[in-house]
KEPALUM-162475 format. One line per 4 residues: number of its first residue (from 1); their letters; for each residue x negated, y, z negated of C-alpha. Coordinates in nm, 2 decimals. Example, Ala and Ser with C-alpha at 12.3 -4.5 7.8 and 13.67 -1.06 7.14 Angstrom:
2
1 = AS = -1.23 -0.45 -0.78 | -1.37 -0.11 -0.71
END
This chain:
572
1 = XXXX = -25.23 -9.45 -12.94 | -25.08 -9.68 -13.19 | -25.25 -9.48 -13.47 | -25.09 -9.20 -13.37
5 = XXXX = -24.77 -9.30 -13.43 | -24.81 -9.44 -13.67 | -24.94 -9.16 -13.86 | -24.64 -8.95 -13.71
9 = XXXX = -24.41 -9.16 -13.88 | -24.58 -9.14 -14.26 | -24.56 -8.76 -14.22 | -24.17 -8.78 -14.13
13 = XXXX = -24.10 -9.03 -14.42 | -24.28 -8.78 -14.68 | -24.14 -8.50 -14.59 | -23.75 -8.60 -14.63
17 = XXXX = -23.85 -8.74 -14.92 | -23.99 -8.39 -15.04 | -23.67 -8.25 -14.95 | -23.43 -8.44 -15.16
21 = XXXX = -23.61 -8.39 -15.45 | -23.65 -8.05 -15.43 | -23.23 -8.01 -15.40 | -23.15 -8.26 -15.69
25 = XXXX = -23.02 -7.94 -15.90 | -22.81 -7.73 -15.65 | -22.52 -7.67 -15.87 | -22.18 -7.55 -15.83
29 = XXXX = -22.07 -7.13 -15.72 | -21.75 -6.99 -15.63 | -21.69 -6.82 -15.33 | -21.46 -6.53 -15.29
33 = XXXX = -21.35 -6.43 -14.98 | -21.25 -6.07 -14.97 | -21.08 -6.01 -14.60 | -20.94 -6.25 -14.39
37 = XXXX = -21.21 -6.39 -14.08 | -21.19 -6.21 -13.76 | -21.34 -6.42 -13.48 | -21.50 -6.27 -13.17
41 = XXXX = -21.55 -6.39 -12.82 | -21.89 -6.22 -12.67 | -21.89 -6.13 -12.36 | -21.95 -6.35 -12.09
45 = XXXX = -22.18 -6.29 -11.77 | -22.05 -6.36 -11.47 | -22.30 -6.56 -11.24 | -22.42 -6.42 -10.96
49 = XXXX = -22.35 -6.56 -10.64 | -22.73 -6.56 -10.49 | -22.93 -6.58 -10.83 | -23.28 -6.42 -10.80
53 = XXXX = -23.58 -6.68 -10.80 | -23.83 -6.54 -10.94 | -24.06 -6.86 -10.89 | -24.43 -6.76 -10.72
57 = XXXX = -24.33 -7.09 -10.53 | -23.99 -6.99 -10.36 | -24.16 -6.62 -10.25 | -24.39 -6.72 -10.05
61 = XXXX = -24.28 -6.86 -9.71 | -24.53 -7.08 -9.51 | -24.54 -6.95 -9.07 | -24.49 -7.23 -8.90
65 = XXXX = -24.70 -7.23 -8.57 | -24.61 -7.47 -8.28 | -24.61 -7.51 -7.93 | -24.40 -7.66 -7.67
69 = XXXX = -24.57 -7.84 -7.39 | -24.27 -7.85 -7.08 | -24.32 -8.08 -6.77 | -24.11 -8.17 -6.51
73 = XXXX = -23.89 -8.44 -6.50 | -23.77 -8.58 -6.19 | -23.34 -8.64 -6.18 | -23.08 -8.72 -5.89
77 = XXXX = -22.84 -8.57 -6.09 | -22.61 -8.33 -5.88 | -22.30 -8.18 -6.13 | -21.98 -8.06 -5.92
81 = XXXX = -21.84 -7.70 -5.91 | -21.57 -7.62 -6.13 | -21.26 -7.54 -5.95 | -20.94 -7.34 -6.10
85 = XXXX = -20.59 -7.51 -6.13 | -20.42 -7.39 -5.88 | -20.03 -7.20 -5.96 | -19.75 -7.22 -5.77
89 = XXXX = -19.61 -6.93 -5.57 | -19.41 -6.81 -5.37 | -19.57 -6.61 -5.07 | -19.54 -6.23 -5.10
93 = XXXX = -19.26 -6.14 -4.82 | -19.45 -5.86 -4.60 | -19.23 -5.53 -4.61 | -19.22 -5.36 -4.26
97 = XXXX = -19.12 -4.98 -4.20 | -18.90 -5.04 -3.92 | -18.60 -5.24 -3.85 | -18.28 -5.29 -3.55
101 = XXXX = -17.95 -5.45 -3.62 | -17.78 -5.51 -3.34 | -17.36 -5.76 -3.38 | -17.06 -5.80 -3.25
105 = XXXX = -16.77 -5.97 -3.29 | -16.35 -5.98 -3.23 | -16.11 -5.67 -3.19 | -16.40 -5.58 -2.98
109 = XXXX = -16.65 -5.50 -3.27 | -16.99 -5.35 -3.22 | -17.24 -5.25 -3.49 | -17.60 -5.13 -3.45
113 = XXXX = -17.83 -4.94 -3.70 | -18.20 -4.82 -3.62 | -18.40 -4.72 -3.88 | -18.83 -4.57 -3.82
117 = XXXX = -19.02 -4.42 -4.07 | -19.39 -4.30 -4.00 | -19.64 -4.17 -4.24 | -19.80 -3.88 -4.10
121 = XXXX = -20.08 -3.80 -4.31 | -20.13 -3.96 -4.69 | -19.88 -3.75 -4.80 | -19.63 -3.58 -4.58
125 = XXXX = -19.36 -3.86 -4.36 | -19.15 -3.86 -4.12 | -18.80 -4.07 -4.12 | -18.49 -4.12 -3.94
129 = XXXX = -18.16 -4.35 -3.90 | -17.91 -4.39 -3.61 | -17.56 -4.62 -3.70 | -17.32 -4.68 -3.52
133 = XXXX = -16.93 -4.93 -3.57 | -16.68 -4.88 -3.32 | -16.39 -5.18 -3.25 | -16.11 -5.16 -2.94
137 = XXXX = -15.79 -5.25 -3.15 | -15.57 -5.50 -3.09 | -15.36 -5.56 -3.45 | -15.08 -5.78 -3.44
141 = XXXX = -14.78 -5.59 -3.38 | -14.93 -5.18 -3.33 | -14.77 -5.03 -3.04 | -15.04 -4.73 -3.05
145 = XXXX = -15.36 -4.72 -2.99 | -15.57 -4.85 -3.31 | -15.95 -4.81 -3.19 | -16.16 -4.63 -3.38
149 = XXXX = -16.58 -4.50 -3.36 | -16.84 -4.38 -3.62 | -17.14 -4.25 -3.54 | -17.39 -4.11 -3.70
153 = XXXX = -17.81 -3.99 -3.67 | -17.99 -3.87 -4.00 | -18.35 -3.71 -3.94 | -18.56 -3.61 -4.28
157 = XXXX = -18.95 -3.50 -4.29 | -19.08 -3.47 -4.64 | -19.37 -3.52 -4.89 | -19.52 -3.65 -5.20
161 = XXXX = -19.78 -3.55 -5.40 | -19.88 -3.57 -5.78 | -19.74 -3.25 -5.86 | -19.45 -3.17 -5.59
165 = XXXX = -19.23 -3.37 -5.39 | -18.99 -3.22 -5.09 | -18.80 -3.32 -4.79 | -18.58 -3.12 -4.51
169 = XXXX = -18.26 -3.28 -4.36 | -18.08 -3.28 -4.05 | -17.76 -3.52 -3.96 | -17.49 -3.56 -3.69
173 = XXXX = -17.20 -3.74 -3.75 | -16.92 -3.83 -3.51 | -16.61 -4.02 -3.57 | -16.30 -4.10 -3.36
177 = XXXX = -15.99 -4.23 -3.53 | -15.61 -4.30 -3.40 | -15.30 -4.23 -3.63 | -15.13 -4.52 -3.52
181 = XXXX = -14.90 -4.59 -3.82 | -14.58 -4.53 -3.78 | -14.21 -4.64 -3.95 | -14.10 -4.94 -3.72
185 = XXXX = -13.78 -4.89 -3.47 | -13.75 -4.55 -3.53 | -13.91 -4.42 -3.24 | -13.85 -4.53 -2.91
189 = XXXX = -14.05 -4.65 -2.61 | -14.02 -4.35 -2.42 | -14.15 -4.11 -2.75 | -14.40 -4.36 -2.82
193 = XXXX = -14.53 -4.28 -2.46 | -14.60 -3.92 -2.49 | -14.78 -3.95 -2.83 | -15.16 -3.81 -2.77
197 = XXXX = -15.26 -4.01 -3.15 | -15.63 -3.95 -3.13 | -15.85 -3.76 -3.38 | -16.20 -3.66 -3.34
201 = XXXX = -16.44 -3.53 -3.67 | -16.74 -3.40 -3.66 | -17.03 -3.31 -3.90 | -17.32 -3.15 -3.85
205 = XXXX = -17.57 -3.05 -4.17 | -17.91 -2.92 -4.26 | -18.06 -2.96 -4.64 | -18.33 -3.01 -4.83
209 = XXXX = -18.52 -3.10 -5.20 | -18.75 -2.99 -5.39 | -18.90 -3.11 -5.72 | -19.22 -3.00 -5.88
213 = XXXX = -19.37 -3.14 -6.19 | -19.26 -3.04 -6.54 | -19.10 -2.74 -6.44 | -18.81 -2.81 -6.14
217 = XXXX = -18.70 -3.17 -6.17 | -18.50 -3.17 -5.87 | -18.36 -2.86 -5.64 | -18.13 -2.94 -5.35
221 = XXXX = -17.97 -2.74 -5.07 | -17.73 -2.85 -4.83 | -17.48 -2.69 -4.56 | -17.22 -2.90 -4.39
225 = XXXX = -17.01 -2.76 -4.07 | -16.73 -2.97 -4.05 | -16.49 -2.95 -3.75 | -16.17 -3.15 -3.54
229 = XXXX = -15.97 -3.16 -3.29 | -15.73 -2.95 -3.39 | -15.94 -2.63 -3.41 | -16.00 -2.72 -3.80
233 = XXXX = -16.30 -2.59 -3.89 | -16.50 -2.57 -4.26 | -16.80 -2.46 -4.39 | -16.96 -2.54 -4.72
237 = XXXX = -17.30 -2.44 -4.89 | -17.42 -2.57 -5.19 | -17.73 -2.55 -5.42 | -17.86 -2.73 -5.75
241 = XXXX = -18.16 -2.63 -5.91 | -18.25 -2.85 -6.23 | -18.49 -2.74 -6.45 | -18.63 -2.94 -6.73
245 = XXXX = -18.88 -2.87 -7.05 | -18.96 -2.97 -7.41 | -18.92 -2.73 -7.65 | -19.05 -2.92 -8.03
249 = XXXX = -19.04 -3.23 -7.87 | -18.68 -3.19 -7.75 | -18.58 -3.20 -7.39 | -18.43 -2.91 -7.25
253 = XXXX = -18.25 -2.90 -6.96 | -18.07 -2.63 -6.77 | -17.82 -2.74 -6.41 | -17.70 -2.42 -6.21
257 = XXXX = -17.43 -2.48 -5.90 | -17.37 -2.31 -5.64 | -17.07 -2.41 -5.42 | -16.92 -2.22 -5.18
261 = XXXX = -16.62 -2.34 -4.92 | -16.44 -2.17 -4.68 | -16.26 -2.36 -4.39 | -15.89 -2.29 -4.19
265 = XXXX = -15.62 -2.50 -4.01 | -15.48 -2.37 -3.70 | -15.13 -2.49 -3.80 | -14.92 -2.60 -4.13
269 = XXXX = -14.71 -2.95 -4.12 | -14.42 -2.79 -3.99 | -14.64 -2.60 -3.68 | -14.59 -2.29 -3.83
273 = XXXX = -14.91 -2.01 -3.94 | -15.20 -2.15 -3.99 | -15.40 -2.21 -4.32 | -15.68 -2.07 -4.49
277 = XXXX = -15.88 -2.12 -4.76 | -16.19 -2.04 -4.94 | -16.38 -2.07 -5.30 | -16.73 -1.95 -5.47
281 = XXXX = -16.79 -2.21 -5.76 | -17.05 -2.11 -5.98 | -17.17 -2.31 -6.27 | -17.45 -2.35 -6.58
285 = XXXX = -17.53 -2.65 -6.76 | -17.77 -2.66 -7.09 | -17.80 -2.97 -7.28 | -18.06 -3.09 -7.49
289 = XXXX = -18.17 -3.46 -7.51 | -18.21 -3.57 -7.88 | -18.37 -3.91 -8.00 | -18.41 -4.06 -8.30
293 = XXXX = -18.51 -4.44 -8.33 | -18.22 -4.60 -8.15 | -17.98 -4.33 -8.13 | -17.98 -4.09 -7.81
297 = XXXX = -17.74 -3.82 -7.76 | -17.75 -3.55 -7.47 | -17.54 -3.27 -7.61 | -17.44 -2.98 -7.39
301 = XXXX = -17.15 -2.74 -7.22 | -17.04 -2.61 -6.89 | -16.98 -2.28 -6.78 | -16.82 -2.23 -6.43
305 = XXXX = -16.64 -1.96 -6.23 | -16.46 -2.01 -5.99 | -16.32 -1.75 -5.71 | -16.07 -1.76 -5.49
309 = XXXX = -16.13 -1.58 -5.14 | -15.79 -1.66 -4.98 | -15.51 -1.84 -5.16 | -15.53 -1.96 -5.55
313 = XXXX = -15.67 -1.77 -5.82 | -16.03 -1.67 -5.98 | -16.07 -1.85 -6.32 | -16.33 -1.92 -6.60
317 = XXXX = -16.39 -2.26 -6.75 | -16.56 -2.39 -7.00 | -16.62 -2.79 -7.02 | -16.77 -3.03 -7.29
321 = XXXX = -17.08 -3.22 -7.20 | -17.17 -3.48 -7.49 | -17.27 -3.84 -7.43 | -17.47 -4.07 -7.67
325 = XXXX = -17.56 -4.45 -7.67 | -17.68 -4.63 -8.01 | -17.84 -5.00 -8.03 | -17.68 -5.14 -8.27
329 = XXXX = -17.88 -5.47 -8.16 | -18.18 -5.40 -7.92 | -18.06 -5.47 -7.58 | -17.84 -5.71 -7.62
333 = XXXX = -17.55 -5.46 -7.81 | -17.58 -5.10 -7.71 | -17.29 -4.88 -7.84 | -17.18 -4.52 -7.59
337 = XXXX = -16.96 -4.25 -7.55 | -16.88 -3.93 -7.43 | -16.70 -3.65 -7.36 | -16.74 -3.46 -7.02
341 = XXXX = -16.53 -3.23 -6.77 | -16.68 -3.05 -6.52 | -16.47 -2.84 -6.16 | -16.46 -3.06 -5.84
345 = XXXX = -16.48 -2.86 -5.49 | -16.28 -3.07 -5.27 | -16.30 -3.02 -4.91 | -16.18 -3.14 -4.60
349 = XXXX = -16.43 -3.38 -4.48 | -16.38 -3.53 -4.84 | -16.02 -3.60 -4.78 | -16.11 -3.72 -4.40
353 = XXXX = -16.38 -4.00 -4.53 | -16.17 -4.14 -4.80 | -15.88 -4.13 -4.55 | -15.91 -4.13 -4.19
357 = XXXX = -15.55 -4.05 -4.15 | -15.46 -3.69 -4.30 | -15.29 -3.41 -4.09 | -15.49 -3.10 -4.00
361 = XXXX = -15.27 -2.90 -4.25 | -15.38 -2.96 -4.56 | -15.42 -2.71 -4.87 | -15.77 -2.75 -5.01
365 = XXXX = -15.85 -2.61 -5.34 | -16.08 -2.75 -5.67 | -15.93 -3.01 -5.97 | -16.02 -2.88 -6.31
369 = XXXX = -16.17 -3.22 -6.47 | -16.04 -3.07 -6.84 | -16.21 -3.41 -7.00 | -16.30 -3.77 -7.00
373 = XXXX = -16.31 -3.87 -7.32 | -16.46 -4.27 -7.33 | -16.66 -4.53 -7.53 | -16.76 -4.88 -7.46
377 = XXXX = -17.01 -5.13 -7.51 | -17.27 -5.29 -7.31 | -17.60 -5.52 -7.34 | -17.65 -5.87 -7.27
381 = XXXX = -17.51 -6.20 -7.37 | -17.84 -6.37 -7.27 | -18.16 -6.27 -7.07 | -17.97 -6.30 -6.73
385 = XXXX = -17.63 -6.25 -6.84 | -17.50 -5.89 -6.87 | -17.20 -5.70 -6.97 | -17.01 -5.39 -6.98
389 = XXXX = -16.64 -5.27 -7.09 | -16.55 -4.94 -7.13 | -16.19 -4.70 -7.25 | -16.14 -4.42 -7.12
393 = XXXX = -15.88 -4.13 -7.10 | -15.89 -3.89 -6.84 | -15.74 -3.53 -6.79 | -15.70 -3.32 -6.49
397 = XXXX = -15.53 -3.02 -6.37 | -15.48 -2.96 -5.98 | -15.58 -3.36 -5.90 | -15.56 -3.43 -5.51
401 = XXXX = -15.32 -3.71 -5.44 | -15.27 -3.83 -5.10 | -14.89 -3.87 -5.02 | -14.72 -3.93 -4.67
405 = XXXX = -14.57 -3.66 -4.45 | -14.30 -3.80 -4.32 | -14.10 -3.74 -4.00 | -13.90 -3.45 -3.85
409 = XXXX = -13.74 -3.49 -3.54 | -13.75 -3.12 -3.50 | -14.06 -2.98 -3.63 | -14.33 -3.10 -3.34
413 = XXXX = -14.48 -3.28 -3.10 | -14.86 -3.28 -3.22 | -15.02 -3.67 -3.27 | -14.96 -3.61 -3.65
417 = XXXX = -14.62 -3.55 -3.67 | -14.44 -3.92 -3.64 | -14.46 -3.99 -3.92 | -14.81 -4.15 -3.88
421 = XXXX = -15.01 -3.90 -4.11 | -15.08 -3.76 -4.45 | -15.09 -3.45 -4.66 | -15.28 -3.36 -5.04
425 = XXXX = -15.03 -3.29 -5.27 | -15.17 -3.12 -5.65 | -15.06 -3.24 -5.98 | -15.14 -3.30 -6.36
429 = XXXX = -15.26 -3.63 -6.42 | -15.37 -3.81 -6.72 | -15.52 -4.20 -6.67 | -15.55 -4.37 -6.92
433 = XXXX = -15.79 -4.68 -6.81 | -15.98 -5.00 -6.88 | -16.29 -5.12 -6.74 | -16.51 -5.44 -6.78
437 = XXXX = -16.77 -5.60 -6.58 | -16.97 -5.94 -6.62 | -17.29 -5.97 -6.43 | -17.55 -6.28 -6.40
441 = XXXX = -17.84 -6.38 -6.24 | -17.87 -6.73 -6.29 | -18.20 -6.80 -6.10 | -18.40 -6.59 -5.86
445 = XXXX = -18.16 -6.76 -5.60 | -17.84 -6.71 -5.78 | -17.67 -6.39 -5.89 | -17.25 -6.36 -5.96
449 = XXXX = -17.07 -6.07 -6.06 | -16.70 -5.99 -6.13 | -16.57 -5.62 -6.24 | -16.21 -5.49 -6.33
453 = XXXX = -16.03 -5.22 -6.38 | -15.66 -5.08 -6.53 | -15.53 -4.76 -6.52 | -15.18 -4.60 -6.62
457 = XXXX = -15.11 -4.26 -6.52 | -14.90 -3.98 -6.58 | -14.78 -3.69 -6.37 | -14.62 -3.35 -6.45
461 = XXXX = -14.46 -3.26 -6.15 | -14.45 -3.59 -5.87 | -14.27 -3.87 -5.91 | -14.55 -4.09 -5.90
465 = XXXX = -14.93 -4.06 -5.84 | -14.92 -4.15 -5.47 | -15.15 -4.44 -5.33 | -15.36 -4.49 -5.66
469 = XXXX = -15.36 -4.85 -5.78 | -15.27 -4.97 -6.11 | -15.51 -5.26 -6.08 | -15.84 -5.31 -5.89
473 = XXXX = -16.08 -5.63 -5.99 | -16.39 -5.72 -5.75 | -16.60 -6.04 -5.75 | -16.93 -6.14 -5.57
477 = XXXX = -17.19 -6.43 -5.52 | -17.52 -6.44 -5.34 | -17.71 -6.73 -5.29 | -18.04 -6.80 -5.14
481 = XXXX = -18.03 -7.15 -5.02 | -18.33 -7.21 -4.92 | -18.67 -7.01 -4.81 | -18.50 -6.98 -4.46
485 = XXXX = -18.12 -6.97 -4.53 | -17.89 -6.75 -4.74 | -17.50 -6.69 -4.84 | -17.27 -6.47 -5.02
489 = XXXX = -16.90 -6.38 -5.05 | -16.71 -6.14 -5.21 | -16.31 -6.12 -5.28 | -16.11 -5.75 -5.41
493 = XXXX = -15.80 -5.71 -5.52 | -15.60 -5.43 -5.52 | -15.24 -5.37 -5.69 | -14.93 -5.17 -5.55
497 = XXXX = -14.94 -4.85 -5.51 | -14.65 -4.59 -5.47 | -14.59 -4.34 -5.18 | -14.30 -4.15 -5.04
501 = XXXX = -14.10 -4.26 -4.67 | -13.91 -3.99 -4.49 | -13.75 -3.99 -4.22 | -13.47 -3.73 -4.06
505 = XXXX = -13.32 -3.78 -3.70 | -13.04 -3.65 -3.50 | -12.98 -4.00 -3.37 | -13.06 -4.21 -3.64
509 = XXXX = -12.97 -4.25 -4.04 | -13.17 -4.00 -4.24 | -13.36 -4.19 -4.52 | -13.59 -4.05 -4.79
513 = XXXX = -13.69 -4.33 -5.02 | -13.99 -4.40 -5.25 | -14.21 -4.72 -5.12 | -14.39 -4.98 -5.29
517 = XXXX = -14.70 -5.09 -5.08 | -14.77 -5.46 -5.17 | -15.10 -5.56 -5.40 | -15.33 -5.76 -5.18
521 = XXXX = -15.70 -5.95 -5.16 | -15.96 -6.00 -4.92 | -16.23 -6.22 -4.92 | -16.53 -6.13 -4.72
525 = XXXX = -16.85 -6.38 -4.70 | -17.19 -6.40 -4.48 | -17.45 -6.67 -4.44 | -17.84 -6.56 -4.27
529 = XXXX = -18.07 -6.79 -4.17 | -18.45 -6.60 -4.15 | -18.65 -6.71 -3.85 | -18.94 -6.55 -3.94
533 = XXXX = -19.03 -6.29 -4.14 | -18.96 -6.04 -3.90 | -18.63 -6.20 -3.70 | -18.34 -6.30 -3.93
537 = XXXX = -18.02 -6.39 -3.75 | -17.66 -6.36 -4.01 | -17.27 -6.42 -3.91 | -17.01 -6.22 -4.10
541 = XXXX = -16.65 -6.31 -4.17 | -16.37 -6.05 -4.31 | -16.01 -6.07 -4.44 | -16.07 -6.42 -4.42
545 = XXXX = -15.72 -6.52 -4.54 | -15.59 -6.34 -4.32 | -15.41 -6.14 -4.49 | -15.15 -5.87 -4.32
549 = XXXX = -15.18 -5.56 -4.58 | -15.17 -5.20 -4.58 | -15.42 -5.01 -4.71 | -15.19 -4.67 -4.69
553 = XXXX = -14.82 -4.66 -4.59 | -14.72 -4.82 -4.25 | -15.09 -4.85 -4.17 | -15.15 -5.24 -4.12
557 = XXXX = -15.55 -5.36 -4.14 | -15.74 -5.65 -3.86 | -15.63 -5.95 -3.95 | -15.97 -6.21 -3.96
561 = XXXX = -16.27 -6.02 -3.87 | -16.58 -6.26 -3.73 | -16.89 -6.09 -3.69 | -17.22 -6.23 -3.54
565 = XXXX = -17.59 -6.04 -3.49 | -17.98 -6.05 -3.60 | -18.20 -5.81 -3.75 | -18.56 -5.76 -3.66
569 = XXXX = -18.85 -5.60 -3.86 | -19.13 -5.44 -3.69 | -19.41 -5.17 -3.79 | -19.51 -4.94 -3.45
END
């Protein structure tokens, strides 16, 4: 080995020495360079991810053979069952299709109300309700009687399926009221006497609905007989098909109305001829439901007709329909407005439920609603915390205001004609009015709301616009408690309103004055405590201040009002 090398390295020594010799005379050149040097970068190959082995080594894979020899092996370990966390909840409160109410209380209160409903196959049912309130008097100070009785029975069979829903109606109501308001120390002892004060309504009706899917969103049908007394009598049909459609992805949606009155008085204020009256309204509504992210606007008009059959005369009108809404943010700001009119049919059972205390002698006819022009804003100041305030400015031609009759010594001797009753007078009227409301829920067991509203007005022809308030704000709270026990109260307020005193005797001073019926509040509250979830027992208390107010002229209310029953659940 060491020879080897050592011959290697002779070899190496010769041969450099070979080369220097042989470059002794290299001599000198010059080099001219004729373009400038351009260098160039080749191109470089990307490497692959996974290179290719091409080695006989890596091709081949060796099989692997092996076995696995299992045994058993004895254990005394047992593992446990796993077991869900369980949540907290509250238990489902079962919902029963029956229920009575039976209370009473002071001024010799009674209220009951039984309400059954049956299904009689999977689809069709069977429902009814029976109410009735009645109290025996007894204000402070009323020398007449001041009871009073409302009773009423509603019956309805209908049924539901995936492609039509309908239901027939038939009701009874019957209601005995007292005008026993009257101007103080005009009257004496011995005319009090001989007043027969009581009134007796009644309503009878038959109806029905019908809605089928896609096509009729909802058709209704209703006749009311409405009678008194006094020989009043009315009758009033009225129909409302709704049909509904899209047309390129636009709703389309078409209303047609149908009301027809027709009623009589046997006698006028003064006991002369009698009164009668009758109108055919007849009406069409298009509109057309456009969306566009968050913008919605329901655009249409009103066509109606209306035609007198005894007094007043047959007109045409035509009425704006446009409302919109915008979210300006999400739920939480949601712009709206609008601009609607539309022909009212009053009646007399209208004027009879809002006041128990008109004469049979009224003259009925319909208020042209010209428009209601409005905007406001609503959404929600937090999850539980909503709002709502609204402008509005509303025209009408032939508005119903409710204004008292007065007294005339020598006119009659019916139970209405002391003084103690009151008659619709028509006017103009523009309101111009303010609304806002607050409402929150701040729990499951807490929920408050409070809601206002200011209106001025202005007449053409009266004085004033009788008995409408200038102010009306409402509050409420509910509370639950506990599971078993629950509370709420509520509190109203209600500004002064106008009306018009008259008085003309052959033995006393002749007066005819305008009157300024005091604003006033009541507060009204109710506590329940459930037994079970079929038995709940509750005590109500109204006016509870109190308070001494009238609600229309020379018509004091019940002072405190306590009210005591239980309610019971039950399926048959």
């Amino acid at each position: 080995m060491k020879q080897v090398k050592y011959i290697a390295a002779v070899l190496f020594v010769t041969q450099i020495a070979f080369s220097q010799k042989k470059d002794e005379n290299i001599g000198t050149e010059v080099v001219n360079v004729v373009k400038p040097y351009t260098p160039t970068i080749s191109d470089a190959f990307k490497v692959k991810e996974t290179p290719s082995l091409d080695d006989e080594e890596t091709q081949k894979k060796e099989n692997i053979k092996y076995t696995i020899f299992s045994f058993p092996v004895a254990s005394t370990f047992a593992p446990a069952k796993g077991k869900a966390a369980g949540v907290d909840k509250s238990p489902q409160e079962k919902i029963f299709s029956n229920y009575l109410t039976l209370a009473a209380g002071n001024y010799g209160t009674v209220n009951a109300e039984l309400f059954v409903t049956e299904n009689v196959s999977n689809t069709d049912y069977f429902g009814g309700m029976l109410r009735h309130s009645s109290s025996q008097g007894g204000i402070d100070g009323v020398v007449l009687d001041d009871k009073f009785m409302n009773t009423t029975l509603d019956l309805t069979y209908g049924s539901r399926t995936n492609t039509m829903n309908w239901n027939a109606d038939l009701g009874y109501q019957h209601q005995m009221y007292n005008w026993y308001g009257f101007y103080p120390g005009t009257i004496t002892p011995e005319t009090l006497a001989t007043i027969d004060e009581q009134q007796t309504y009644h309503t009878l009706y038959v109806g029905g609905r019908l809605g089928l899917k896609n096509v009729l969103k909802e058709s209704s049908v209703k006749f009311t007989r409405f009678w008194d007394a006094f020989g009043s009598g009315e009758n009033r049909f009225v129909a409302k098909p709704s049909l509904e459609f899209d047309i390129v992805e636009q709703k389309i949606k078409a209303d047609f109305v149908l009301d027809y009155i027709s009623g009589s008085f046997d006698k006028n204020i003064v006991g002369n001829a009698g009164i009668k009256y009758g109108f055919t309204n007849v009406g069409f509504q298009p509109s057309i439901k456009i969306q566009k992210d968050d913008l919605t606007v329901n655009a249409g008009v009103g066509f109606f007709y209306s035609a007198a059959q005894e007094q007043g005369e047959s007109k045409f009108f035509i009425y704006p329909q446009v409302t919109g809404s915008y979210r300006v943010v999400g739920d939480l700001m949601i712009f709206y407005a609008g601009l609607e009119g539309g022909l009212k049919q009053n009646s007399y059972r209208d004027f009879a439920q809002e006041n128990f205390f008109v004469s049979p002698t009224l003259l009925v006819a319909p208020t042209d609603q010209k428009y209601d022009i409005y905007v406001g804003l609503k959404g929600k100041l937090a999850n539980s915390v909503s709002y709502n305030i609204r402008g509005s400015y509303l025209n009408e031609d032939n508005r119903a205001l409710f204004k008292s009759n007065g007294y005339e010594e020598l006119v009659g001797f019916e139970g209405y004609q002391y003084g103690n009753s009151f008659n619709v007078v028509y006017d103009k009227l523009k309101t111009v009015s303010f609304f806002g409301e607050l409402r929150a829920d701040f729990s499951k067991n807490v929920a408050f709301g409070i809601n206002g509203t200011f209106s001025s007005y202005s007449t053409d022809v009266e004085n004033e616009a009788w008995n409408l308030p200038a102010l009306k704000i409402g509050t409420n709270l509910d509370v639950n408690i506990t599971q078993k026990w629950y509370a709420g109260a509520n509190l109203f307020f209600v500004g002064e309103r106008k009306d018009f005193a008259h008085f003309a005797s052959l033995t006393q001073p002749t007066f005819d004055t305008e009157v300024t019926l005091d604003s006033y509040f009541d507060l009204n509250a109710h506590v329940g405590y459930k037994h079970s979830e079929r038995l709940t027992f509750f005590l109500k208390g109204n006016n509870l201040a109190n308070q001494d107010y009238q609600r229309w002229l020379n018509y004091p209310v019940q002072g405190l009002q306590v009210l005591g029953g239980a309610n019971y659940k039950f399926d048959f």
